[in-house]
C-alpha positions in Angstrom: 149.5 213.8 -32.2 151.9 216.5 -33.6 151.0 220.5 -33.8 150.3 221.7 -37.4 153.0 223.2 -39.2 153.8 226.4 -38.4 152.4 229.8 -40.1 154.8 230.9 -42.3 153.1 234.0 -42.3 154.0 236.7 -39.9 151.5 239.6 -40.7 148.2 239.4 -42.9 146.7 242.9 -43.2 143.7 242.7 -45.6 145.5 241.9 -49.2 149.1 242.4 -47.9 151.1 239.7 -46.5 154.1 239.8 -45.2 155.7 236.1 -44.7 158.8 235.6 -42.0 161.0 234.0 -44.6 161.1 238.0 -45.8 161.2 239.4 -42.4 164.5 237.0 -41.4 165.9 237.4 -44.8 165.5 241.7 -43.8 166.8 241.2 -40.4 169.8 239.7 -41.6 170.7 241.9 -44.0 169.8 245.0 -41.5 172.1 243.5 -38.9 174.7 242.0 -41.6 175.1 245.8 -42.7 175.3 247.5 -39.6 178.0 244.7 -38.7 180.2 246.1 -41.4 179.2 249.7 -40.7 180.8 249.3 -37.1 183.7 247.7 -38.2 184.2 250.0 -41.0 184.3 253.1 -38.7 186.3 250.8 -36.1 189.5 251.1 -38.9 188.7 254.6 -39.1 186.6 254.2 -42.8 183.5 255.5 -43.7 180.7 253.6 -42.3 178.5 255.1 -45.3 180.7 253.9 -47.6 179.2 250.5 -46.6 176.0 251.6 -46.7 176.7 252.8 -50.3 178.2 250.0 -51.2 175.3 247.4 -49.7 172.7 249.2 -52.0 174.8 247.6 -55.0 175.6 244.4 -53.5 172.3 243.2 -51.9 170.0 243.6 -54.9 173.3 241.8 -57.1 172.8 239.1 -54.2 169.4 238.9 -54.5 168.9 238.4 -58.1 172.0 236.3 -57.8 170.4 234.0 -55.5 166.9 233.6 -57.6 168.9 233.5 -60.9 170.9 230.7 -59.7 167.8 228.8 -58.3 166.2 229.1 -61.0 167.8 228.2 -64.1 170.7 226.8 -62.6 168.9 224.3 -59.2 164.7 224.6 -60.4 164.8 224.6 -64.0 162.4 221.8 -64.6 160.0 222.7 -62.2 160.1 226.8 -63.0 159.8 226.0 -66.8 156.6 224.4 -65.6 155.4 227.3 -63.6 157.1 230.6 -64.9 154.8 232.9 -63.1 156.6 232.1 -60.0 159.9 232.7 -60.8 159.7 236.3 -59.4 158.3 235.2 -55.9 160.9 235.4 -53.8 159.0 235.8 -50.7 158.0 231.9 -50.8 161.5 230.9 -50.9 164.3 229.9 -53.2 167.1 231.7 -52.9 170.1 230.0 -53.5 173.3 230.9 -51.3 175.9 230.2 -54.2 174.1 232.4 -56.1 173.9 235.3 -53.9 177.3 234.8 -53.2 178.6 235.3 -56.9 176.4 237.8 -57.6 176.7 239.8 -54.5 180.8 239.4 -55.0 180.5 240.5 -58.8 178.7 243.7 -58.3 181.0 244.2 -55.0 184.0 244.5 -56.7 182.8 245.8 -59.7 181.5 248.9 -57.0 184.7 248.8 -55.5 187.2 248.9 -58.5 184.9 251.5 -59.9 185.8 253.8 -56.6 189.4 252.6 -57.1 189.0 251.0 -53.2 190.8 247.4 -52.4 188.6 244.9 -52.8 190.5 242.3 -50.4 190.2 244.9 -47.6 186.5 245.8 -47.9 186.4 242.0 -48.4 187.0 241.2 -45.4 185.6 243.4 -43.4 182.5 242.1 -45.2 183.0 238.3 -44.8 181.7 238.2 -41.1 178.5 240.1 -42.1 177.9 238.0 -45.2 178.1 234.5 -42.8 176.4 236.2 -39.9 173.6 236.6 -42.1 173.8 233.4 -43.5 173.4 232.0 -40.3 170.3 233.7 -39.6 168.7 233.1 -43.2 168.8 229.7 -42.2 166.0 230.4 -40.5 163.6 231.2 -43.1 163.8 228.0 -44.2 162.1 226.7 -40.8 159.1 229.0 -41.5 159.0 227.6 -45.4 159.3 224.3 -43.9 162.1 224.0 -46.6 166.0 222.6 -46.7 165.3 219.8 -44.4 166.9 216.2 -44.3 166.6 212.6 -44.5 165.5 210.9 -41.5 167.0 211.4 -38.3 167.9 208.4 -36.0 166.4 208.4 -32.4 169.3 210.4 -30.5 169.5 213.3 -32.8 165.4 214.1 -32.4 166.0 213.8 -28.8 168.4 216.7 -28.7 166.3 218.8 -30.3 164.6 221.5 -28.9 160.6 220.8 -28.8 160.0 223.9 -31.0 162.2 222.5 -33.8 161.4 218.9 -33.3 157.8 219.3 -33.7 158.6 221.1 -37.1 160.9 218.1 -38.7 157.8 216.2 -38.2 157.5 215.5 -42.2 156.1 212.5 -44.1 155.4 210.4 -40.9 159.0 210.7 -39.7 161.5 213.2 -37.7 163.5 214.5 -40.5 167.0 216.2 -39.9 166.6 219.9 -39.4 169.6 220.4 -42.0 169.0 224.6 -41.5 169.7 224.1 -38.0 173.0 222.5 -38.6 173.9 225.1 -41.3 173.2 228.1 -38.8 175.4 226.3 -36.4 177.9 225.9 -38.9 177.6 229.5 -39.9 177.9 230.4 -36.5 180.8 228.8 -35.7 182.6 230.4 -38.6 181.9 233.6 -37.7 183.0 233.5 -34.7 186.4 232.0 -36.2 187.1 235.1 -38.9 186.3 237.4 -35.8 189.0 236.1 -33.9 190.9 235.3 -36.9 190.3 239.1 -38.0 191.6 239.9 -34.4 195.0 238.4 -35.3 195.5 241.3 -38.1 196.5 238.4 -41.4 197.6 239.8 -44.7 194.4 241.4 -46.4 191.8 238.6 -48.1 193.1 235.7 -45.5 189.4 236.6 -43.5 187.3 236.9 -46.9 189.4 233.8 -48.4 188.6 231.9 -44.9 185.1 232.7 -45.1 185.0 231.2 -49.0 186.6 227.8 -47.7 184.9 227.3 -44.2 181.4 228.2 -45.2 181.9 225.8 -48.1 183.4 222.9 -45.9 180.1 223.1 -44.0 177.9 223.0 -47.0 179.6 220.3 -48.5 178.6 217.9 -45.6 175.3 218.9 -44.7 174.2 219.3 -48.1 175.0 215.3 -48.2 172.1 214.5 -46.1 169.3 216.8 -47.9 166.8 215.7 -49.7 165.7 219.1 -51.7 169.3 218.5 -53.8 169.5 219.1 -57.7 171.4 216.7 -59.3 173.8 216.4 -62.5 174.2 214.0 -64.6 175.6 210.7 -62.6 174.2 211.6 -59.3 176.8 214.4 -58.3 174.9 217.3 -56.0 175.6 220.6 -57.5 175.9 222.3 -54.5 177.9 219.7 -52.9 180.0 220.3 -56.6 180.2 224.0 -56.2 181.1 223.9 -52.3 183.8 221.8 -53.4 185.2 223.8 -55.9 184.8 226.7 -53.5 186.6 225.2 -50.8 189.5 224.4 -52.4 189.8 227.7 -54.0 189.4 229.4 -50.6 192.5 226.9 -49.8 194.8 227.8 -52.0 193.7 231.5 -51.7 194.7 231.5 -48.6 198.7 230.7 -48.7 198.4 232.6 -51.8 197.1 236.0 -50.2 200.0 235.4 -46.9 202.5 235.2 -49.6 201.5 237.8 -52.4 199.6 240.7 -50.2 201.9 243.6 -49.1 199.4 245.0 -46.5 197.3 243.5 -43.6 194.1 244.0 -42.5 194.2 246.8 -40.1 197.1 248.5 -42.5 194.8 251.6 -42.6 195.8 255.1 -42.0 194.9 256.2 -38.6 193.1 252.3 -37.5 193.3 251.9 -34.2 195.6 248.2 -33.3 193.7 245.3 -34.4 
């Protein structure tokens, strides 16, 4: 016998409900911000400024993320079922897309306040994985983003909690969110020691574009939620390609171009 799935709801007060996809999605973005906040007045910046600068970004994100999942991932089935494109609380936010829009309305907030988008960047690009890694999570509650089957070994390294859960069509599937929290994980603990070793300004944000994307690329391989184009190519695996090898070149590109490095701000402590 296997437990039911687990209650994706976390509070049911009469006619509201509040679901923990929302709940993680709010914690990460709470945490995420405060993350650059502290870093921010770290350099000696204003941690306000990020708080500013957050109200334009995570909305972008957000309609970003649903835009993209919609008409880009879901078109067929949303076409079928408009009324649910606004509900966001059930799932369906696509990480590309929250990336590009977030990123868009960032710099567009930024070069509007004549600030340098590669430093603010950066300091971001920690936050912005951090909460990716956390995100992750909502998709365990949704019962959402999982695998293919998993062989024998893998379902007995997983913890009971999270094995019980990939329990799905008569099979342990891989819990693919697990593995892309992991992932996320271990890339931010990378750009915060890479951050550490004060690089030319958009190395951390540029490092962030190509390992988050590296990660995605594989684990997206073994999904089995993937929209497709024509001739069986993933999109995501498509557009985390194309990422990564932007975030490559970026990289060498930003060590020989940028004057400045990261901690190159009046009055910043060392880095």
């Amino acid at each position: 016998m296997h437990p039911p799935p687990i209650d994706p709801i976390a509070i049911q007060l009469g006619p509201l409900t509040v679901r923990w996809y929302g709940v993680i999605m709010v914690s990460a973005i709470l945490l995420g911000t405060w993350l650059a906040g502290r870093e921010a007045r770290r350099l000696g910046l204003s941690a306000d400024f990020v708080y500013d600068l957050a109200l334009w970004v995570v909305p972008s994100a957000i309609v970003g993320a649903r835009l993209y999942e919609v008409f880009i991932l879901s078109w067929g089935y949303y076409r079928e079922h408009p009324a649910e494109i606004p509900a966001i609380w059930l799932g369906g936010l696509a990480i590309h897309g929250a990336v590009f829009g977030g990123a868009l309305a960032g710099y567009l907030y930024l070069r509007r306040h004549r600030a340098d988008f590669w430093l603010w960047a950066d300091i971001a690009a920690p936050s912005v994985i951090l909460g990716q890694a956390i995100g992750r999570w909502g998709n365990f509650f949704n019962q959402e983003a999982y695998g293919t089957p998993a062989p024998d070994w893998v379902v007995r390294l997983l913890p009971p909690v999270i094995r019980e859960q990939m329990w799905i069509g008569g099979t342990y599937v891989h819990p693919t969110f697990l593995y892309e929290s992991l992932w996320n994980l271990a890339v931010f603990a990378f750009l915060l020691w890479l951050r550490r070793r004060n690089p030319r300004r958009g190395v951390v944000f540029l490092a962030y574009v190509a390992g988050y994307n590296l990660g995605r690329f594989v684990i997206e391989g073994i999904r089995t939620d993937s929209s497709f184009l024509p001739g069986g190519l993933r999109i995501a695996q498509v557009v985390a390609l194309g990422l990564l090898v932007l975030g490559l070149i970026g990289i060498p590109w930003r060590r020989r171009v940028a004057g400045a490095r990261y901690a190159d701000v009046p009055g910043a402590p060392p880095a």
